[in-house]
TORMI-50494 format. One record per residue (C-alpha): residue number from 1; chain; x, z, y. Coordinates in nm, 4 decimals, padded with zeros to 6 digits. Each point is the difference from the previous one (the first is absolute). Layout:
// residues N
NODE  resi  chain      east        up     north
NODE   NUM      A         X         Z         Y
...
This chain:
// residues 295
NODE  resi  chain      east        up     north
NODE     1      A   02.7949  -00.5917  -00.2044
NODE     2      A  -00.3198   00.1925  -00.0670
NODE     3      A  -00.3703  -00.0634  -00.0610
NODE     4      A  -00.2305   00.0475   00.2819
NODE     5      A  -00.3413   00.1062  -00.0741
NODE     6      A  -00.3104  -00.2138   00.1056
NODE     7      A  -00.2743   00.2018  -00.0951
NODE     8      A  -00.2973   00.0787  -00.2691
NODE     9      A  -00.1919  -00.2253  -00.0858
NODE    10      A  -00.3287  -00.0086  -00.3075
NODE    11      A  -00.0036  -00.2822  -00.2410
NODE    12      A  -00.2853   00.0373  -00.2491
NODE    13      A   00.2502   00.1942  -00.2001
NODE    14      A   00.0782   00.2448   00.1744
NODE    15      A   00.2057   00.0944   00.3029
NODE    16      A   00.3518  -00.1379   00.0583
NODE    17      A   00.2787   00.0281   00.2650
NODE    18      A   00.1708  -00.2599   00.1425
NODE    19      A   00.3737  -00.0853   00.0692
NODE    20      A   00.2579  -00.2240   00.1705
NODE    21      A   00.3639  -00.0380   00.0169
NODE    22      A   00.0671   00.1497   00.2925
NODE    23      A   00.1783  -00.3022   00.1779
NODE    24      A  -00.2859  -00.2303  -00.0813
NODE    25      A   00.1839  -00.1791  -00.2590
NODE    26      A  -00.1697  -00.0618  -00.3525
NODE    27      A  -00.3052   00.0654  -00.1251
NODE    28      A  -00.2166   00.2933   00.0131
NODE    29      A  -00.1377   00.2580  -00.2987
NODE    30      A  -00.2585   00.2320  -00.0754
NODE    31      A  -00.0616   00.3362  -00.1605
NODE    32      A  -00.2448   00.0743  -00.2053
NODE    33      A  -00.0848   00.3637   00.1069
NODE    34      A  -00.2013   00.2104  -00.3177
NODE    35      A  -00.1717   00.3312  -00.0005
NODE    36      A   00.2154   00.2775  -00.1091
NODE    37      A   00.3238  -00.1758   00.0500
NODE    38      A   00.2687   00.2397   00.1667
NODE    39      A   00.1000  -00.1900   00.3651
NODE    40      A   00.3380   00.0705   00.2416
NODE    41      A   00.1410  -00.1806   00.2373
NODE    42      A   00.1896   00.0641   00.3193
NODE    43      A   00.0167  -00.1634   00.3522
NODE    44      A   00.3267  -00.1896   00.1496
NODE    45      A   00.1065  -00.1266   00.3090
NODE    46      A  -00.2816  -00.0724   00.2301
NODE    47      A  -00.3058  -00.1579  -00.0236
NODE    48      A  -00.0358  -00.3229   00.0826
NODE    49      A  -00.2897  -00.2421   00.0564
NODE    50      A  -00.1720  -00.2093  -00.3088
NODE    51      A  -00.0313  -00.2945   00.1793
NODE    52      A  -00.3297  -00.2123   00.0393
NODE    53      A  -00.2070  -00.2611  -00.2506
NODE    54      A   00.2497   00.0229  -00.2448
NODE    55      A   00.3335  -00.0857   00.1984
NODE    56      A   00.2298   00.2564   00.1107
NODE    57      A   00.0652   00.1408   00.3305
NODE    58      A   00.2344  -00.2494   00.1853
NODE    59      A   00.1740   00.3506   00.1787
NODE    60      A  -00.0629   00.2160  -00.2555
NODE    61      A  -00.1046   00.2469   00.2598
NODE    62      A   00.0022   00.3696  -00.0619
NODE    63      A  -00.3262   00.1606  -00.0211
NODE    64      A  -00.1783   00.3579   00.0917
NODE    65      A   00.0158   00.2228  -00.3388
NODE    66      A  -00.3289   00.1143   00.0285
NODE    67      A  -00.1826  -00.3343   00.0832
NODE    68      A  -00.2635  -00.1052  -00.2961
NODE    69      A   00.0539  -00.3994   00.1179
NODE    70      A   00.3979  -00.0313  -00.0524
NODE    71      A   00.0504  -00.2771   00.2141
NODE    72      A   00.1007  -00.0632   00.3587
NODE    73      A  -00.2082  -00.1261   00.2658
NODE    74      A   00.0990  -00.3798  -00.0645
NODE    75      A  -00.0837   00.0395  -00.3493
NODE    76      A  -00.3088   00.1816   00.0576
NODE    77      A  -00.1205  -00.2621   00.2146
NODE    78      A   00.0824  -00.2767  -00.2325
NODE    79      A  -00.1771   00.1571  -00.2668
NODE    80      A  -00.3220   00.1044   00.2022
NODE    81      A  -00.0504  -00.3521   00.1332
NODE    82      A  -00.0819  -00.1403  -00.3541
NODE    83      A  -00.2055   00.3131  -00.0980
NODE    84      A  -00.3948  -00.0298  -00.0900
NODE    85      A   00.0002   00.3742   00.1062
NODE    86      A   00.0621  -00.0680   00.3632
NODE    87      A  -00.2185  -00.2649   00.0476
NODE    88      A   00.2748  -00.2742   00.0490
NODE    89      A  -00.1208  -00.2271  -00.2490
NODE    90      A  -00.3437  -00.1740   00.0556
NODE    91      A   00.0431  -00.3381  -00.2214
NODE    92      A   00.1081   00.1000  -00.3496
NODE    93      A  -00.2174  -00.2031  -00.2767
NODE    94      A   00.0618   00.2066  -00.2540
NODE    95      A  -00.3384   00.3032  -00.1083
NODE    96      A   00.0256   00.2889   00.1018
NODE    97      A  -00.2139   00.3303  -00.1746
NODE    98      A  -00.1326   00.2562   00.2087
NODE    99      A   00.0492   00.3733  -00.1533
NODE   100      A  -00.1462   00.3725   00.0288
NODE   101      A   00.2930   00.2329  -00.0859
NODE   102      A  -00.0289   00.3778  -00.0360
NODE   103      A   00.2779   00.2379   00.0069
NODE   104      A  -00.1511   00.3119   00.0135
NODE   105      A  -00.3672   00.1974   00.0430
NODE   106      A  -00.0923  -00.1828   00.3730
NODE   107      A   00.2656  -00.1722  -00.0091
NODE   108      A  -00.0570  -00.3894  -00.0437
NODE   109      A   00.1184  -00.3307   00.1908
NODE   110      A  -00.1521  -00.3321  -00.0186
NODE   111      A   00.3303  -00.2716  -00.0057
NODE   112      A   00.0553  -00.3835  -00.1322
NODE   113      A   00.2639  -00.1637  -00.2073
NODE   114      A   00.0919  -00.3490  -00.1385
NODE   115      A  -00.1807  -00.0418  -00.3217
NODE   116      A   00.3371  -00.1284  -00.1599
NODE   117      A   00.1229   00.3588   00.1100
NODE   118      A  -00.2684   00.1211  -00.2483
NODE   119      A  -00.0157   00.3975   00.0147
NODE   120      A   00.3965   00.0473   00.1019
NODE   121      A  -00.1010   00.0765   00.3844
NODE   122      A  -00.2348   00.2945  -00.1775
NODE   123      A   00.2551   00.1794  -00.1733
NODE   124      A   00.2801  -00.0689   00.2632
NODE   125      A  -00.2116   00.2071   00.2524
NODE   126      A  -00.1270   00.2704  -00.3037
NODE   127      A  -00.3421  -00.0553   00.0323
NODE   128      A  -00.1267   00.2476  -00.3140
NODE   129      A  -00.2806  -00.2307  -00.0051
NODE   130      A  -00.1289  -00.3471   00.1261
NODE   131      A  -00.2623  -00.2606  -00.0537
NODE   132      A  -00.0006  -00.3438   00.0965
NODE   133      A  -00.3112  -00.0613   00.2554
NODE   134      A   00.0857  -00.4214   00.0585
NODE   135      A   00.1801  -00.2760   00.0404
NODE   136      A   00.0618  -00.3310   00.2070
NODE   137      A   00.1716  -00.1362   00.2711
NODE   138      A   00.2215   00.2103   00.2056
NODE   139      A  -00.1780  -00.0139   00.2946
NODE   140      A  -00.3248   00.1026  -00.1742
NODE   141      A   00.1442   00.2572  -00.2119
NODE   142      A   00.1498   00.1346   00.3777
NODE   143      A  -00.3496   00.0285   00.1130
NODE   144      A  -00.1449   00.1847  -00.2642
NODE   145      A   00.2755   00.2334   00.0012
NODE   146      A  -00.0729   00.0769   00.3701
NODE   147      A  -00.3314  -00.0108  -00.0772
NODE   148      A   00.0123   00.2871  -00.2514
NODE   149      A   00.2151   00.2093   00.1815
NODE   150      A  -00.2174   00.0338   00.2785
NODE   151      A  -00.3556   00.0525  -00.2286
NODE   152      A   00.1864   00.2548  -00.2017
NODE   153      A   00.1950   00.1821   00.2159
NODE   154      A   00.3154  -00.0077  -00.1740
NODE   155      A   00.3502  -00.1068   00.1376
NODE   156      A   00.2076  -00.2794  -00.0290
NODE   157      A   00.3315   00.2682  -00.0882
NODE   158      A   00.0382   00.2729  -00.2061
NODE   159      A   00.3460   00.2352   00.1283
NODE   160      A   00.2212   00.0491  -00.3677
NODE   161      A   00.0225   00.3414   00.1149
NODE   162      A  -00.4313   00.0464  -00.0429
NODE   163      A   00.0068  -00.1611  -00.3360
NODE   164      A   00.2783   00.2422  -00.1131
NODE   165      A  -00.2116   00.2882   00.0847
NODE   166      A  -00.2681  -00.0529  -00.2392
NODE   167      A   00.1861  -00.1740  -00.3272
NODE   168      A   00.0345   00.3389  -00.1216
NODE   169      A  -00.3749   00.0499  -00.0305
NODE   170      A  -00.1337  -00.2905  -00.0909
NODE   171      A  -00.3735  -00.0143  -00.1320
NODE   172      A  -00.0230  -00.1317  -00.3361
NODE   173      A  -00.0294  -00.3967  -00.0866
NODE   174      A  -00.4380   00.0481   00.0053
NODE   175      A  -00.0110   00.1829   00.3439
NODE   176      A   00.2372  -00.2549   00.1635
NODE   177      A  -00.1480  -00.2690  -00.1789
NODE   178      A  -00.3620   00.0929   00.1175
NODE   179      A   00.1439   00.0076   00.4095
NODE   180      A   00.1324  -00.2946   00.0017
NODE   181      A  -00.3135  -00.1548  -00.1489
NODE   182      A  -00.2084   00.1710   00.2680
NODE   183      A   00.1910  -00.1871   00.2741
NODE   184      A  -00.0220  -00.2964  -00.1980
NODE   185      A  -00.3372  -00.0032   00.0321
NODE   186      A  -00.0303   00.0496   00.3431
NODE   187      A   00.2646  -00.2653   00.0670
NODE   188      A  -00.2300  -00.2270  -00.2167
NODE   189      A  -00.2929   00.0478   00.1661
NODE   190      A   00.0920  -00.0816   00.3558
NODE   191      A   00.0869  -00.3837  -00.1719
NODE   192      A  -00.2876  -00.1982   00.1814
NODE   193      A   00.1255   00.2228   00.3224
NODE   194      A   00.3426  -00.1147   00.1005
NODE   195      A   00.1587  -00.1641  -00.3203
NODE   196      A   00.1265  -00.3358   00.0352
NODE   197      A  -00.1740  -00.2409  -00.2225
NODE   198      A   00.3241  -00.1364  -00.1258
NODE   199      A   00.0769   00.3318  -00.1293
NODE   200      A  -00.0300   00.0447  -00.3689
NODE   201      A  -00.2003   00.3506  -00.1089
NODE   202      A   00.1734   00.1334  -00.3401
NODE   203      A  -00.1480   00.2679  -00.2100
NODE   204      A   00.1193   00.3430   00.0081
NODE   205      A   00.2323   00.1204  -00.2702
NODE   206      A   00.2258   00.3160   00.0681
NODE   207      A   00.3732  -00.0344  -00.0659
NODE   208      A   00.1614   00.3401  -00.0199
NODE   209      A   00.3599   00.0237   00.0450
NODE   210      A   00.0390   00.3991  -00.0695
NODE   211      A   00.1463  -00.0937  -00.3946
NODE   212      A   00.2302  -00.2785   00.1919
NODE   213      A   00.1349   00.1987   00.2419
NODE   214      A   00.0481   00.3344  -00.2732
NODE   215      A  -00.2119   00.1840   00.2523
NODE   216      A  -00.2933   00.1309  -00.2654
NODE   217      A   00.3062   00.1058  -00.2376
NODE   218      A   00.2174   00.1848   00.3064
NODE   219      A  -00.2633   00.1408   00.2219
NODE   220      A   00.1328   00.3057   00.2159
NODE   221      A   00.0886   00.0956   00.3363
NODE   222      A   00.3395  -00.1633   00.1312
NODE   223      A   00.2274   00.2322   00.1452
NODE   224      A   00.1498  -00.2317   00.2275
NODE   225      A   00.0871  -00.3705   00.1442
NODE   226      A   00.3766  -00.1528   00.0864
NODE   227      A   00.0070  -00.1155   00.3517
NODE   228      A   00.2752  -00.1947   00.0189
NODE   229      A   00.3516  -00.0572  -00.2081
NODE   230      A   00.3462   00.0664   00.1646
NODE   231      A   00.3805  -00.1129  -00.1368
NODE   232      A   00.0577   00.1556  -00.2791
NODE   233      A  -00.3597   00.1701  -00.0207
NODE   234      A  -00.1215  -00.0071  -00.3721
NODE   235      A  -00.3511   00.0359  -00.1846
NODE   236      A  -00.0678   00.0528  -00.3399
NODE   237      A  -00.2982   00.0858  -00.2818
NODE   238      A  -00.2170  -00.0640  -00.2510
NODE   239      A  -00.2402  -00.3342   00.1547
NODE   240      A  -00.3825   00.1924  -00.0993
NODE   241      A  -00.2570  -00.2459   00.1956
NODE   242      A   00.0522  -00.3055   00.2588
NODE   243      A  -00.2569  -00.1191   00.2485
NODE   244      A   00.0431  -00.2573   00.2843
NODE   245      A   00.3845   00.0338   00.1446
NODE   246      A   00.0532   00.3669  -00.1717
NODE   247      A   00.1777   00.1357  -00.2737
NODE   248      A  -00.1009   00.3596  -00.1231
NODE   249      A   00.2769   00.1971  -00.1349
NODE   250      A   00.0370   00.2931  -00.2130
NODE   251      A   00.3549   00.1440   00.1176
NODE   252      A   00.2107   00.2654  -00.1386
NODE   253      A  -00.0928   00.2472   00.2340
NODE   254      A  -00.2668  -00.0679   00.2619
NODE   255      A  -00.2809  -00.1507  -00.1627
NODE   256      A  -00.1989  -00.3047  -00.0039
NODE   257      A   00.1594  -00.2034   00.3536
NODE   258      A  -00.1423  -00.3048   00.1410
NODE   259      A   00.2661  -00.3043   00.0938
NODE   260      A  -00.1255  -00.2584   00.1853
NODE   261      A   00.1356  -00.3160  -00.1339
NODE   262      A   00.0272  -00.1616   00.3713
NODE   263      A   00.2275   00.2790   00.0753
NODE   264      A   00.2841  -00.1276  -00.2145
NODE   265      A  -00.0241  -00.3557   00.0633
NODE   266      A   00.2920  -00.1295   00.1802
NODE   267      A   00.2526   00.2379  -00.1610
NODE   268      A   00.2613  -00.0448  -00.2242
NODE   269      A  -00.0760   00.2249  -00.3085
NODE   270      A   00.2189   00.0932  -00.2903
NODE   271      A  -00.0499   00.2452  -00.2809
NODE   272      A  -00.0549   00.3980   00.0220
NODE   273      A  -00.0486   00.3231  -00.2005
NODE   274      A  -00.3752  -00.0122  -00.1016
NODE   275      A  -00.0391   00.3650   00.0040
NODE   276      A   00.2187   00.1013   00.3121
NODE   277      A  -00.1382   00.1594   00.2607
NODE   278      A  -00.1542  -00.2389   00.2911
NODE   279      A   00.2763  -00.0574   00.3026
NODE   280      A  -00.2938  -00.2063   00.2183
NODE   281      A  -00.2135   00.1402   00.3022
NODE   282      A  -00.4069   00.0512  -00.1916
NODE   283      A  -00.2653   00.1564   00.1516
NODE   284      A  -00.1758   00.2722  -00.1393
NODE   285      A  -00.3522  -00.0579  -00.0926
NODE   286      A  -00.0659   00.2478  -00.3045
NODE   287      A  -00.0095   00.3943   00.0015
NODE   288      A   00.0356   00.1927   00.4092
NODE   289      A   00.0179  -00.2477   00.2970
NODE   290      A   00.1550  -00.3394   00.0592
NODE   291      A   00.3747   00.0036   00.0893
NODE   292      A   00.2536  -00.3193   00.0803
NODE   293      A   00.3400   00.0686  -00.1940
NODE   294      A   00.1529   00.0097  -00.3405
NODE   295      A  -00.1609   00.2656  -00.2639
């Protein structure tokens, strides 16, 4: 029996990938994944869903190759009715912090995460940079996030595929420092204009995540992104930078290649040749056009 994957995830040190035994028995593991550590592994038999809050899927139920959620439309639904992100939870006790997180020149999202949660929800969607703008009750911490978006103009979602644009050409720490304090500002001064008075103000302070994710020591153009894993289709390369759900790899042959970590949950993985040639669909972002297939 093999190990299934069940995704990235970004502990304070570092990011780490996740695994099961594949017929739900046991207890799971972890990676520890490290700049400049040589990665292979190759797909098997078909993908199958991850299951919801922790428990497995009760089918398991095979699921689309190319789908970023890896679970099937029971599952899904389990797991969306107990999420803060769709609005299905209106009485948790616990505080919540509102954030401003940047990703790119223009490209910023106001959000909110349990305070136990602590930064994890930052780095799990890449944010390059974020401050914390408040905390307090759910509810409140709801409204000023609605609140924001609306003032500032900025959206509640951020496509992957938009923040993997610009992570090649990053600004350096001051610049991106200096927007995100601009928008702070603003955000601070509509307080007596829509923020609940339950809501906690906190005081700007910039956390940059470009040295955590490797992306200040690896900037460059990526020449392409896996879409999908098939049986038997491998990846391989050198891990350079990580940033929400992706892995950039130096391979043998075709550059620097995103992998999106959501991808290859729900497979069963095993080993492969580091420095073979990729055997996955990517699409090519770097160099003459975009184009669907294998390099």
């Amino acid at each position: 029996m093999g190990w299934q994957c069940t995704g990235l995830s970004w502990p304070h040190d570092g990011p780490v990938l996740g695994w099961r035994r594949s017929d739900g028995a046991g207890r799971g593991r972890v990676s520890v994944l490290a700049y400049g550590r040589e990665l292979g592994f190759r797909a098997e038999g078909e993908r199958r869903c991850v299951g919801a809050r922790g428990n497995p899927c009760p089918v398991p139920a095979v699921v689309p190759v190319r789908s970023t959620g890896a679970r099937c439309p029971e599952c899904a639904r389990l797991d969306r009715a107990h999420s803060v992100a769709a609005d299905t939870v209106a009485d948790d006790p616990r505080p919540y912090r509102v954030y401003l997180a940047w990703f790119g020149p223009g490209m910023v999202k106001v959000g909110i995460t349990r305070e136990s949660r602590e930064s994890a929800r930052l780095r799990e969607q890449g944010a390059v940079v974020f401050t914390w703008l408040g905390r307090g009750p759910l509810m409140a911490a709801r409204r000023t996030e609605e609140v924001l978006r609306s003032a500032l103009g900025v959206p509640d979602r951020i496509p992957y595929a938009r923040k993997r644009a610009v992570r090649g050409e990053l600004p350096g720490v001051a610049g991106r420092a200096a927007e995100v304090e601009g928008l702070y500002r603003r955000a601070v001064a509509l307080e007596g204009a829509g923020w609940p008075e339950t809501l906690e103000r906190l005081p700007f302070e910039a956390v940059d995540h470009g040295g955590t994710f490797g992306l200040d020591a690896a900037a460059g153009v990526t020449a392409g992104v896996v879409t999908g894993l098939a049986d038997g289709g491998a990846v391989g390369g050198r891990l350079v930078a990580a940033a929400g759900p992706d892995l950039h790899l130096e391979t043998a042959a075709d550059g620097v290649v995103v992998l999106d970590t959501r991808l290859i949950t729900g497979w069963d993985l095993a080993g492969a040749d580091t420095r073979a040639a990729l055997s996955v669909p990517v699409l090519v972002t770097g160099g003459a056009g975009v184009q669907d297939g294998l390099f």
